[in-house]
N, C-alpha and C positions, 0 to 999 in steps of 0.2 A: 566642305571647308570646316576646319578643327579650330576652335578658338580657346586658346587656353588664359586662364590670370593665375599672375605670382606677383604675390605682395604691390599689389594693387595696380600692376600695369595691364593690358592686355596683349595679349601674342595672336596673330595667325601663323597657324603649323602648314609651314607649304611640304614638307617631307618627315619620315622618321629612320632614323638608320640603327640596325644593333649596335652597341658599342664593339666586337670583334670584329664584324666589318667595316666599321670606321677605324679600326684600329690596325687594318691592315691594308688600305689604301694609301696606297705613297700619297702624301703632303697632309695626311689625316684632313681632320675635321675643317681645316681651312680649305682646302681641296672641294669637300664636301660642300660648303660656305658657295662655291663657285659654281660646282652641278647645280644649284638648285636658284637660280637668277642673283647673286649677291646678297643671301638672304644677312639679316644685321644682327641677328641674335642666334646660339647654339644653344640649347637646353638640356641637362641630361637629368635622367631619372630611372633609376637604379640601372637596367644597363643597357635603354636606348637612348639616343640622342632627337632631341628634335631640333628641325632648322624651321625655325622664326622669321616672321618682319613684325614690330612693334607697332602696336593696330595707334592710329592717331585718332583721338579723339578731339572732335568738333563741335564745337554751338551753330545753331541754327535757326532763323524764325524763315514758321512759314509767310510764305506770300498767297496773299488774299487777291 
């Protein structure tokens, strides 16, 4: 599992797709959004895409 941060959020990377493959799949990257469980965030960098879910961050106390 790939965990990326951009400007102080956190991502898990469930996929990456080229941009010219994404760019030649009918409904593009929304398309893509749907192969990959509903992921909730697209991220591109320079010319792949990654498909995200926005990692939730939680407080915790242990139990004794």
């Amino acid at each position: 599992m790939k965990i990326v941060k951009v400007n102080d959020i956190v991502y898990v990377v469930r996929g990456t797709v080229s941009a010219e493959v994404a760019n030649n799949i009918p409904g593009g990257t929304e398309e893509l959004k749907k192969r990959y469980n509903n992921v909730d965030t697209v991220l591109r960098n320079g010319d792949t895409y990654y498909f995200c879910d926005t990692a939730i961050e939680a407080e915790f106390n242990d139990i004794k």
